[in-house]
C-alpha positions as CSV (number, residue, x, y, z in Angstrom):
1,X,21.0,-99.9,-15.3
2,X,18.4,-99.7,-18.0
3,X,20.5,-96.6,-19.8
4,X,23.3,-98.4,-19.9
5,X,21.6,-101.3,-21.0
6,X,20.0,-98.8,-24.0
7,X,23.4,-97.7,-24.3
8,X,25.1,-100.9,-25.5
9,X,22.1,-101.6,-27.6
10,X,22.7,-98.6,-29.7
11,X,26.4,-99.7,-29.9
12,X,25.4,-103.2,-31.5
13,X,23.4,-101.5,-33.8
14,X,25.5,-99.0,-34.9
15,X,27.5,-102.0,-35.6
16,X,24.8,-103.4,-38.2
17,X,25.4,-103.0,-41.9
18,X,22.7,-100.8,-43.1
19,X,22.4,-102.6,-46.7
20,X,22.2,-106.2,-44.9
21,X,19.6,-104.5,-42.7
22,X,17.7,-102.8,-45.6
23,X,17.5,-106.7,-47.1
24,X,15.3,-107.6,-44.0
25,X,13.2,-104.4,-43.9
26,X,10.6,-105.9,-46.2
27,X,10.5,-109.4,-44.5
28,X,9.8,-107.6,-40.8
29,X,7.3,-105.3,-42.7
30,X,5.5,-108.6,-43.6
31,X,5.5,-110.0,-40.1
32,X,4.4,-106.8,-38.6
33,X,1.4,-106.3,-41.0
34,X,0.0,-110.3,-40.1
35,X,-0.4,-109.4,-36.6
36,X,-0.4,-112.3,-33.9
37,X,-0.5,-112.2,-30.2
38,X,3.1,-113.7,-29.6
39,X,6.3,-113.0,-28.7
40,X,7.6,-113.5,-32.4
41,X,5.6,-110.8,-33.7
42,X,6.5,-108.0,-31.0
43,X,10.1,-108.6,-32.1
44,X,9.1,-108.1,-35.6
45,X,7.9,-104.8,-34.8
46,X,11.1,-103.7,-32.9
47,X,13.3,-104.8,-35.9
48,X,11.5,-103.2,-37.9
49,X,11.9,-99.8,-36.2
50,X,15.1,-100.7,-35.8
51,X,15.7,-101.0,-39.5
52,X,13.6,-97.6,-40.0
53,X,16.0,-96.1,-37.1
54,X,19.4,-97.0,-39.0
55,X,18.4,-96.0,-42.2
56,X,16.3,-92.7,-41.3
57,X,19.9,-91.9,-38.8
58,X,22.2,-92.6,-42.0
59,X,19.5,-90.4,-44.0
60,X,19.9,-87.4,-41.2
61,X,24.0,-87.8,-41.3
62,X,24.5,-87.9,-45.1
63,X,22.2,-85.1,-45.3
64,X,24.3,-82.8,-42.6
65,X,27.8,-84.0,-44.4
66,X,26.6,-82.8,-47.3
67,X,25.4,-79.4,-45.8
68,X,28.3,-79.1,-44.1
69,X,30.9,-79.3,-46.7
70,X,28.7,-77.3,-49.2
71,X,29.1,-74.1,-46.8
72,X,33.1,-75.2,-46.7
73,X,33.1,-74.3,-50.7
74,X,31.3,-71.2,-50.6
75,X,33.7,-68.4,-51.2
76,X,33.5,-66.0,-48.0
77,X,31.4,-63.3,-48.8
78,X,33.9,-59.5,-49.4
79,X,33.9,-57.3,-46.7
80,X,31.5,-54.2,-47.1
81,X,32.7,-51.4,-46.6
82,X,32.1,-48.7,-44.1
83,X,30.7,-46.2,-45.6
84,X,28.5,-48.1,-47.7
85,X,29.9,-47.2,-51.0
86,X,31.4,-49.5,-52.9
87,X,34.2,-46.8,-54.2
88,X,37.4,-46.7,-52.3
89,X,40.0,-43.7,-52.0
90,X,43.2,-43.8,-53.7
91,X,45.5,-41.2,-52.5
């Protein structure tokens, strides 16, 4: 129960729009930094990380798109050939 409940967290906030979230970050930074012994700031804190999560998970992505479609343009490397010279026989 409590990994599907973590599941279908992670679906609504995969759902969030990281630049609306990015528009909070520094108001949940604020509340986090005054702390208080409620209820209000503990869910600061989890938004916050929450907001830190979505955009260090875009970061990773982006990165690893990037990575990945660089090594699609390199140009395959030529074969070597066997006899490691670089001449080949014309008959």
């Amino acid at each position: 129960m409590l990994e599907n409940s973590l599941e279908k967290l992670a679906e609504t906030i995969l759902a969030l729009d990281e630049a609306s979230l990015t528009g909070l970050w520094e108001k949940y930074k604020r509340r986090m930094e005054h702390f208080e012994s409620s209820k209000e700031w503990e869910r600061s804190v989890i938004i916050f990380f929450i907001i830190n999560a979505v955009r260090v998970k875009n970061k990773i992505f982006n990165e690893q798109i990037i990575e990945t479609q660089n090594k699609q343009k390199q140009p395959a490397p030529a074969p070597s050939p066997k006899n490691g010279s670089h001449l080949r026989r014309i008959k």
